[in-house]
C-alpha positions as CSV (number, residue, x, y, z in Angstrom):
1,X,122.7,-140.7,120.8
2,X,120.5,-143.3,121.5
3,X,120.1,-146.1,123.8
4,X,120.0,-148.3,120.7
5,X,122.9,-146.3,118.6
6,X,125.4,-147.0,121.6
7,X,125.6,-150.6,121.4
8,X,127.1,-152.5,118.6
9,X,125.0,-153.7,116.0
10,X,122.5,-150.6,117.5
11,X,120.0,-149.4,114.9
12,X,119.1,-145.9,113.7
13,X,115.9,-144.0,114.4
14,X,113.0,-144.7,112.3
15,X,113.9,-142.3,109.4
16,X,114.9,-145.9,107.8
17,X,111.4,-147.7,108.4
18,X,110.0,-146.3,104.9
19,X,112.9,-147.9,103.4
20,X,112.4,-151.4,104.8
21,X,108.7,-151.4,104.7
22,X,109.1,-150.6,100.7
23,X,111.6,-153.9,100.3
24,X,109.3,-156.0,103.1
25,X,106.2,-155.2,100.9
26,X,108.2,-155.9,97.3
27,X,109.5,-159.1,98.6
28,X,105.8,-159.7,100.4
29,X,104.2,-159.8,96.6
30,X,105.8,-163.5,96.6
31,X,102.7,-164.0,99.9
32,X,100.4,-162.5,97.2
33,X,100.9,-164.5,94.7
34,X,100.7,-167.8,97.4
35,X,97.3,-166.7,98.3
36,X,96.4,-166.0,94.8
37,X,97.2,-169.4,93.6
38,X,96.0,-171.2,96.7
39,X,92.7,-169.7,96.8
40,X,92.0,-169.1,92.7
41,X,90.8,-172.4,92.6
42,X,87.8,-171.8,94.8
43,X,85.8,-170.4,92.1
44,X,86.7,-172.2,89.5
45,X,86.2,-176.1,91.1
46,X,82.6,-176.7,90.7
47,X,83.1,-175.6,86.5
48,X,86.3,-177.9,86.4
49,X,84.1,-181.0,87.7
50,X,81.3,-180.7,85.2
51,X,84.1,-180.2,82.3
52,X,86.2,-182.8,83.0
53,X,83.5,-185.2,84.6
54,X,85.1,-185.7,87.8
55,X,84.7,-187.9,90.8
56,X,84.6,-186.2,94.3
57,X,87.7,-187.9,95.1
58,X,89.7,-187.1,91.6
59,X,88.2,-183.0,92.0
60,X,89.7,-183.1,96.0
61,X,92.9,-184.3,94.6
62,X,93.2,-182.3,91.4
63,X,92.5,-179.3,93.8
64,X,95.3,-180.7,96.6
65,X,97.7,-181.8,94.2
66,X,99.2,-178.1,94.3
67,X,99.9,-178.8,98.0
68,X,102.3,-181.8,96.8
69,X,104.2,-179.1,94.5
70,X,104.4,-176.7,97.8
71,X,105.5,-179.1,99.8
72,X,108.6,-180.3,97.0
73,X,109.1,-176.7,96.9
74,X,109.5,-176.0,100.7
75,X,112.1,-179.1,100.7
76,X,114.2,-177.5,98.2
77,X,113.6,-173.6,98.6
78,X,116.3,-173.7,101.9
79,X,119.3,-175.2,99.8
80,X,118.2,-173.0,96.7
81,X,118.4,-170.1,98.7
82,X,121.9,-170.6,100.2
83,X,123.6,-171.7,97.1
84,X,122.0,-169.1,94.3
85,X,120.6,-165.9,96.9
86,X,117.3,-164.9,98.3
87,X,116.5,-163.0,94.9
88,X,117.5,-165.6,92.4
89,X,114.9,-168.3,94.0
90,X,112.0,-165.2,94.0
91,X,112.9,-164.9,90.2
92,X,112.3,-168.4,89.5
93,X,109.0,-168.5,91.4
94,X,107.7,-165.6,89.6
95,X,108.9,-167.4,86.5
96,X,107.2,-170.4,87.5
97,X,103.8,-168.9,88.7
98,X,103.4,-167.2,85.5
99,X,104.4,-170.7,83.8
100,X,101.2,-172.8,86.2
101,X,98.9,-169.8,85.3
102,X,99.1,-170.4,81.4
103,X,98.9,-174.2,81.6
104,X,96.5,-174.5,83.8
105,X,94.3,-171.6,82.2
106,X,94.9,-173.9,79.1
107,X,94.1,-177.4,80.5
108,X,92.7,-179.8,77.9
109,X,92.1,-182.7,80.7
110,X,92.5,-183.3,84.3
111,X,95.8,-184.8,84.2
112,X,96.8,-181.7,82.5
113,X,95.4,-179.5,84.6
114,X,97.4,-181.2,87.7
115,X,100.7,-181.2,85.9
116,X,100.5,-176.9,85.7
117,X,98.8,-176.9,89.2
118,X,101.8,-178.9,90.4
119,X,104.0,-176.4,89.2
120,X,102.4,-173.5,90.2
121,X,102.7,-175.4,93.8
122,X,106.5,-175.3,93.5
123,X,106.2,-171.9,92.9
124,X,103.9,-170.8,96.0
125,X,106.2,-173.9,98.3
126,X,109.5,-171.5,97.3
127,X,107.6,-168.1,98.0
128,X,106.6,-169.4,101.3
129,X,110.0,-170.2,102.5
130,X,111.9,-167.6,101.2
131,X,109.6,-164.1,101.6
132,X,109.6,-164.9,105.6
133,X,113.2,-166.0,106.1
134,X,114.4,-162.7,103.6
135,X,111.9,-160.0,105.9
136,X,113.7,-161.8,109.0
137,X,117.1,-161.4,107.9
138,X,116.3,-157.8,106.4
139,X,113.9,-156.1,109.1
140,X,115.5,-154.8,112.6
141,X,114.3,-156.9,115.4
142,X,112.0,-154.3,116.7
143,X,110.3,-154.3,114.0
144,X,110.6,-157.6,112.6
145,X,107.0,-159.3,113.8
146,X,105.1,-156.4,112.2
147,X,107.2,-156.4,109.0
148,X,107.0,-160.6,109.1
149,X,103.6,-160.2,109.5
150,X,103.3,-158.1,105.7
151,X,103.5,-161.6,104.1
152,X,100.3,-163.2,106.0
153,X,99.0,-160.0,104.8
154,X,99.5,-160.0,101.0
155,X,98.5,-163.6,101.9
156,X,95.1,-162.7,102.5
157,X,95.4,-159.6,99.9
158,X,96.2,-162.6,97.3
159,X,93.3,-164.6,98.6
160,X,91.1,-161.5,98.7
161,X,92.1,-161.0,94.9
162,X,91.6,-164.4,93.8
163,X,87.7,-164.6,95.6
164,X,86.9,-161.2,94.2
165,X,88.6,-162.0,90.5
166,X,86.7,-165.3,90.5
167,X,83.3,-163.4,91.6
168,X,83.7,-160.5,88.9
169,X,84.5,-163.4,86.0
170,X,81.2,-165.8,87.3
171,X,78.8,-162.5,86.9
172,X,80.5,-161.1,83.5
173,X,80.2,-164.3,82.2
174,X,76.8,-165.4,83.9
175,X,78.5,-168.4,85.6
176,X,82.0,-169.8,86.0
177,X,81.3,-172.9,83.6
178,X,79.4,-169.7,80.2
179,X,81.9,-168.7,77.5
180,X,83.9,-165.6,78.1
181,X,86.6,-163.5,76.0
182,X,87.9,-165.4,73.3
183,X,86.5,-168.6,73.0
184,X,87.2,-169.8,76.5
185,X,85.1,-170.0,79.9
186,X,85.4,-167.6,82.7
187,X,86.9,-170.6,84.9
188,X,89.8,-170.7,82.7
189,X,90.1,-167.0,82.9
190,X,90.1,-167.3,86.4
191,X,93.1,-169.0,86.3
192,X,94.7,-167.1,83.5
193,X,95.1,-163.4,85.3
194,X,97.5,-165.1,87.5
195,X,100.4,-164.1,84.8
196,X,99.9,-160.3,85.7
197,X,100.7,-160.5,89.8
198,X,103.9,-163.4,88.6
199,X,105.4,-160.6,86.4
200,X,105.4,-157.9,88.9
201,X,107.0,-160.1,91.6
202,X,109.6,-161.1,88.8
203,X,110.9,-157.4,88.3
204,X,110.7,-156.4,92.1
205,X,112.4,-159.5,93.0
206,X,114.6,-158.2,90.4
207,X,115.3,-154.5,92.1
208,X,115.2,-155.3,96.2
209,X,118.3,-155.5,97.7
210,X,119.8,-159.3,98.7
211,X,119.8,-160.2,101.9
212,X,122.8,-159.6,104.5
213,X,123.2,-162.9,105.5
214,X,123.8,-164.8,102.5
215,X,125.9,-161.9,101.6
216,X,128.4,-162.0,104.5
217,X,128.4,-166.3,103.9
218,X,129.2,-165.9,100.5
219,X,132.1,-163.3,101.2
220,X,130.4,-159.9,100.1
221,X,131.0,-158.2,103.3
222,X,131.4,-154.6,101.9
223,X,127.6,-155.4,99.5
224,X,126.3,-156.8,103.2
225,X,127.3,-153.7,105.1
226,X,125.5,-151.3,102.6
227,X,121.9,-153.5,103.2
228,X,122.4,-153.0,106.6
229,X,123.1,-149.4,106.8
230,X,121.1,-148.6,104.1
231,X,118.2,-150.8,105.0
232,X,118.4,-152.2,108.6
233,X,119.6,-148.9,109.8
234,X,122.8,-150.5,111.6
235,X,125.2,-148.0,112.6
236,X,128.6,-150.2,113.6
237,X,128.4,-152.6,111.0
238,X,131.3,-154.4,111.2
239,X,130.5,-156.0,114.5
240,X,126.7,-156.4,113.0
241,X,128.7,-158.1,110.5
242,X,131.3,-160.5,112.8
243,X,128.1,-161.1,114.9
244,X,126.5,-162.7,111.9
245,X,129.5,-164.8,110.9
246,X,129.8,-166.1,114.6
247,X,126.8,-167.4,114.5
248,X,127.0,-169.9,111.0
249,X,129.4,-171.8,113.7
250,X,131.0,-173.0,110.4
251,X,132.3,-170.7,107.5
252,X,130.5,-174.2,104.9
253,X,127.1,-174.3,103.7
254,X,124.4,-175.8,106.1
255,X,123.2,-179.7,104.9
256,X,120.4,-181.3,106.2
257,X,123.0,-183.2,108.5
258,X,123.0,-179.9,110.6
259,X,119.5,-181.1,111.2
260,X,120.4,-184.0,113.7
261,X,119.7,-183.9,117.2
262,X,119.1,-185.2,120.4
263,X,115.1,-185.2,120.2
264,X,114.4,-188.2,118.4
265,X,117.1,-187.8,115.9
266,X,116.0,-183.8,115.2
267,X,116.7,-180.6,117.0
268,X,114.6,-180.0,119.6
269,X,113.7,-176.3,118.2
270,X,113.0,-178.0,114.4
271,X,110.2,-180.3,116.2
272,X,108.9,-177.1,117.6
273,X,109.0,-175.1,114.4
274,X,107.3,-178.5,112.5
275,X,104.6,-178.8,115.1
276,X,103.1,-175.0,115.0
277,X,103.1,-175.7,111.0
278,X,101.4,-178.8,111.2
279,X,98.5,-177.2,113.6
280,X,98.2,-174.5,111.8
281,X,97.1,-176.6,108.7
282,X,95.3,-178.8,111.4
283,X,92.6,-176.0,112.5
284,X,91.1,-176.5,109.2
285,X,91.4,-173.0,107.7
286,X,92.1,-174.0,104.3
287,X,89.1,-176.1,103.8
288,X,87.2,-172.8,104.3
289,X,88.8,-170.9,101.7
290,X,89.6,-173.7,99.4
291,X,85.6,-174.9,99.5
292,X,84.1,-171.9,100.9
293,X,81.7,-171.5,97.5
294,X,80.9,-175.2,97.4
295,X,80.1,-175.5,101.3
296,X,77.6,-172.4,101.0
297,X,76.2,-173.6,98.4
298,X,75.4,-177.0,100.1
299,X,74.2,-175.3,103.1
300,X,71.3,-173.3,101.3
301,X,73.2,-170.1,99.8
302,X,72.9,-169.8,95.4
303,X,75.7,-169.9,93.6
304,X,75.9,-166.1,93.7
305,X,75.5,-165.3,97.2
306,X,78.0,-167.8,97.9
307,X,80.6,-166.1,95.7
308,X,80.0,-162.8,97.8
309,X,80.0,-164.8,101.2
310,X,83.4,-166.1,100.2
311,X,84.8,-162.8,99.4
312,X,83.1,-161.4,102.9
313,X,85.0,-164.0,104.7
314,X,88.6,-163.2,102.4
315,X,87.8,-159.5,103.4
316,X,87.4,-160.5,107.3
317,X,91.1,-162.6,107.0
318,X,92.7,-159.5,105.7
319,X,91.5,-156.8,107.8
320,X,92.2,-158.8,111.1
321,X,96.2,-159.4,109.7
322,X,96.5,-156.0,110.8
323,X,95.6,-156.6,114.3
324,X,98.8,-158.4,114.6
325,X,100.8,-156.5,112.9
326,X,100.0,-153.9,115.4
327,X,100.0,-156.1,118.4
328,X,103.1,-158.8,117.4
329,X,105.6,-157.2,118.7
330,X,103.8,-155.3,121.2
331,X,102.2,-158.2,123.2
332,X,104.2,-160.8,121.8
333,X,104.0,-164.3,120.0
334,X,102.6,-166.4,122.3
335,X,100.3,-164.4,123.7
336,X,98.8,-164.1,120.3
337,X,98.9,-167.3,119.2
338,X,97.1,-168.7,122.8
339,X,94.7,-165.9,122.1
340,X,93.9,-167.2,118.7
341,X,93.6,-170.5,120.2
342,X,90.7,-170.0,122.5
343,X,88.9,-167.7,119.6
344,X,88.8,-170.5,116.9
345,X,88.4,-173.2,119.3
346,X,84.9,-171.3,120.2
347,X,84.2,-170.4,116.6
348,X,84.7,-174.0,115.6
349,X,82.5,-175.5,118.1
350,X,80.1,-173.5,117.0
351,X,80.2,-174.4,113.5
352,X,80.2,-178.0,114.4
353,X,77.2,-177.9,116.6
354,X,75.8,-176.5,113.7
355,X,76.4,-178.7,111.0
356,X,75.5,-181.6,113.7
357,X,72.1,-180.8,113.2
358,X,72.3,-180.5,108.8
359,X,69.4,-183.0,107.2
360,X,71.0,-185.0,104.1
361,X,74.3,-185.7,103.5
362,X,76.8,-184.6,101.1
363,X,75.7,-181.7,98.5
364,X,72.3,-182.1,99.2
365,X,72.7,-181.1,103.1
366,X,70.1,-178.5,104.4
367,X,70.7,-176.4,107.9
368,X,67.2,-176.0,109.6
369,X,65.8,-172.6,111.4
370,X,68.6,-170.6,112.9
371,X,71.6,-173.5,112.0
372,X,72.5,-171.7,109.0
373,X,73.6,-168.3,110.4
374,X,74.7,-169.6,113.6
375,X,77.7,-172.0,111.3
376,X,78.3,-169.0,109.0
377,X,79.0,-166.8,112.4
378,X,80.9,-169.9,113.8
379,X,82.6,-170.2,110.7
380,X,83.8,-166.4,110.3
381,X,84.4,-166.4,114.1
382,X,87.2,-168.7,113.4
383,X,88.5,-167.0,110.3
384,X,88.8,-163.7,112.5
385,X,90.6,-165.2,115.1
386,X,93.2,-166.9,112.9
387,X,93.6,-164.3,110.5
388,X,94.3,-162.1,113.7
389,X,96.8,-164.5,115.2
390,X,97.5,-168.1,113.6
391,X,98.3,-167.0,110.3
392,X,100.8,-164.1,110.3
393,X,102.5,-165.1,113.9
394,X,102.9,-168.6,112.8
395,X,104.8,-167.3,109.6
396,X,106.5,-164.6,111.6
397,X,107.5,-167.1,114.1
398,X,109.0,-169.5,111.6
399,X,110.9,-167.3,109.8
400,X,113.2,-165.7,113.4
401,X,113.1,-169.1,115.6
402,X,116.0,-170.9,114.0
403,X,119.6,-170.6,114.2
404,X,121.5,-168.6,111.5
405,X,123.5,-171.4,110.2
406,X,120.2,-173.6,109.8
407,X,117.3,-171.3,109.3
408,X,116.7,-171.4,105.6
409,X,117.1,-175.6,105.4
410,X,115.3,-175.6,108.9
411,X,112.5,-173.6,107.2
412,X,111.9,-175.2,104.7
413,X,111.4,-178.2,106.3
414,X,109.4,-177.1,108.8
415,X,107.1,-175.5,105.8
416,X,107.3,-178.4,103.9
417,X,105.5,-180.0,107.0
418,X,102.8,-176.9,106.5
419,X,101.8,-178.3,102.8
420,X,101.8,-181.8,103.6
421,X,99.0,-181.2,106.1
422,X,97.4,-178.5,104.3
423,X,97.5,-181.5,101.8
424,X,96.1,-184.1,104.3
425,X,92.9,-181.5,104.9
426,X,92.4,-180.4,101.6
427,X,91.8,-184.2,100.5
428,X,90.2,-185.6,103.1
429,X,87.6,-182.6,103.5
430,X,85.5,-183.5,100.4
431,X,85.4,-187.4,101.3
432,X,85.0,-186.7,104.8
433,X,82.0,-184.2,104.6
434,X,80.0,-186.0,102.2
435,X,80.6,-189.9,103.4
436,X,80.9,-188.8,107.5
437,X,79.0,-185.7,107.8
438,X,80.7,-182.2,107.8
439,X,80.4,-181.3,111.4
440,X,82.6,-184.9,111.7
441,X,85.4,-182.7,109.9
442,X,84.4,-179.4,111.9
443,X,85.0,-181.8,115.5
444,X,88.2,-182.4,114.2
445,X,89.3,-179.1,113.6
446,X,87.9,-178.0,116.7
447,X,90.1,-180.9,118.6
448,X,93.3,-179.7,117.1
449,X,93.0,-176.2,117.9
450,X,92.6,-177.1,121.5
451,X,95.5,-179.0,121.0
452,X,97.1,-175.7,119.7
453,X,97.0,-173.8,122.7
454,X,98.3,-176.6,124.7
455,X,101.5,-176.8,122.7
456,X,102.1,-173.1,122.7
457,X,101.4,-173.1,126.4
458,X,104.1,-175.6,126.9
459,X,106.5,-175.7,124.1
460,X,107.0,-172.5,122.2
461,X,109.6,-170.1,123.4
462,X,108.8,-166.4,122.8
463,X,110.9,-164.6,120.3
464,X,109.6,-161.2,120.3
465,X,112.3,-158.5,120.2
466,X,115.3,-160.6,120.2
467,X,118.0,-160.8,117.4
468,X,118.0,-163.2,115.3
469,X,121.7,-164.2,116.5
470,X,120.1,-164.6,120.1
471,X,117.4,-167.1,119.0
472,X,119.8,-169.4,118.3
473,X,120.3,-169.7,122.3
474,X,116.6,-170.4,122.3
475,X,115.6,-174.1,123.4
476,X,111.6,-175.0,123.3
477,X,112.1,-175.2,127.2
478,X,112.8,-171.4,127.6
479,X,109.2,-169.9,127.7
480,X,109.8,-166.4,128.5
């Protein structure tokens, strides 16, 4: 018997990994279709302009308006989960991604077009609450970074999809804005496949086992023990089982009350879990994939090369999420995230002292002699070090650092802070790049990532290899 098979709550050999790799990578086709929607847009924005005869500041906000909906959707995804079930809120946001992707491929005007994109950011806001907060509460802790780290990567297999699907629909079509199949232009198209991914989420969310924890809260102990021995691979699961119920403190629902605290009217932990969300957001990485085709352009690259440049840089975030899936729970959180800290700071800097020396302003900016390489090396220097660290660890983080009682509320929130400032970047970039000057916007970004590794090295415990029923010890002052 093993060292972990003689404790209570001890988990099997790995004979059960397959198992919960197949349920983290069903439930991880919710990250998918978050990148998909986030990112689609990219191809599609300079087409939707021209259309519609927008403004710069009506196209940033058509494009962010999505974050509002992710944001509304964070807020309410915690509650919705602990009143309905893990799998009934991934039903409805395959339901509703499928719902954005017809109205939005459909749009008759802009105000349309940010009605279904609102939607389609409730959708993605419940996605990325509940896919992290279900693989923590499925996967065993020694394997729980790596697994939590799946969704980051279907986030950047979703991104990856959207860049490439935009790409192939621009060259069929001879350019996002020409006539396509049936009547309609390949933007719309672009928007349209998003139905196909929303369906097959739908029926796996559909087949994957609920999660223990709201099972034991909602009195299905005897359904709770068979997802942990079937799936977690615990052995004693009765005292799994009365470990878990110790730890809601109350046999009631969570509220938002269970929120209060001493640290400025929060607990301390949820101030920690809102800050890495914020910073996150705050390094600027959206901006990059949400304008990546507009910014090459404006730098010098045609249309075409700056499709491919954008899908280069979706294929550099995905193949780096596997560096920390292999390294999460090896080396641990913190170690990552201070890593990635350093790495996009660098890469940022870079980028700025590039764009620092642009002539013109706006679209019509121009990078002289070696500038231009030297901010796409910059630029993809960042996306390598956050894809590697950032991304998946801040995800993996958020979905183990709360209590038991609190964590699905306590995640959302601290999500719903995520969107905001992907929000706040998304609609200032445009404005600020073409009134200010984009290495203005670059300085920023480079700012808060410094900032990033000064809160980490302060503020964030490590969770690495600990049971979710320990974290809840876990105070931001306890850096081990």
């Amino acid at each position: 018997m093993s060292g972990t098979d003689a404790v209570p709550g001890g988990t099997r050999p790995p004979r059960h990994l397959a198992k919960v790799i197949g349920i983290t990578i069903a439930a991880a086709v919710g990250g998918l279709l978050f990148g998909f929607d986030t990112a689609v847009i990219n191809g599609a924005v300079d087409s939707i302009q021209a259309d519609f005869g927008l403004s710069a500041g009506v196209l940033g906000f058509t494009v962010a308006i999505t974050l509002l909906g992710c944001a509304a959707g964070a807020w309410f995804a915690g509650g919705l989960a602990d009143r309905w079930g893990r799998k009934k809120v991934m039903v409805l946001a395959a339901i509703l991604f499928a719902v954005n992707s017809v109205g939005s491929g459909y749009a008759f005007s802009e105000w349309d077009l940010m009605l279904w994109r609102l939607v389609g950011g409730f959708a993605i806001g419940l996605a990325s609450v509940i896919v992290p907060g279900y693989i923590a509460e499925i996967a065993p802790s020694k394997w729980r970074g790596a697994l939590a780290s799946v969704q980051q990567l279907a986030i950047t297999v979703g991104i990856f999809a959207a860049l490439l699907s935009d790409a192939s629909f621009a060259d069929a079509a001879g350019g996002a804005g020409n006539e396509f199949w049936w009547g309609l232009t390949a933007w719309r198209w672009m928007l349209l496949v998003g139905v196909a991914p929303a369906v097959i989420y739908g029926v796996l969310a559909l087949i994957i086992p609920e999660s223990p924890q709201f099972l034991i809260r909602a009195g299905r102990d005897e359904e709770a023990a068979g997802v942990l021995s079937r799936v977690s691979g615990v052995r004693d699961t009765s005292a799994k089982i009365g470990q878990i119920r110790a730890s809601f403190e109350r046999e009631d629902r969570a509220s938002y009350r269970d929120l209060r605290g001493p640290a400025f009217g929060l607990q301390p932990i949820l101030w920690v879990g809102m800050a890495i969300a914020a910073l996150q957001q705050l390094v600027g990485i959206n901006a990059i994939f949400y304008y990546s085709t507009t910014l090459w352009q404006s730098v010098g690259f045609s249309e075409s090369d700056s499709f491919t440049t954008s899908v280069i840089t979706s294929v550099i975030n995905l193949v780096m999420t596997f560096v920390a899936i292999f390294f999460v729970d090896r080396i641990g959180r913190r170690k990552l995230l201070l890593a990635g800290s350093i790495g996009m700071t660098v890469g940022l800097a870079a980028a700025t002292l590039a764009f620092a020396q642009a002539d013109g302003t706006g679209a019509d900016i121009a990078l002289p002699g070696a500038w231009g390489p030297i901010a796409l090396v910059g630029a993809n220097l960042f996306v390598i070090f956050f894809a590697a660290t950032w991304g998946p660890v801040m995800w993996v983080t958020l979905g183990e650092m709360f209590p038991n009682r609190i964590r699905s509320i306590a995640l959302g929130v601290a999500t719903m802070v995520n969107w905001i400032f992907n929000f706040v970047v998304t609609v200032s970039f445009p404005w600020v790049s073409e009134n200010l000057g984009l290495w203005i916007m670059y300085a920023a970004f480079t700012v808060f990532a410094v900032l990033s590794f000064v809160f980490v090295r302060t503020k964030l415990p490590e969770f690495a290899g600990r049971d979710l029923e320990d974290n809840a010890q876990l105070s931001g002052a306890d850096r081990s």
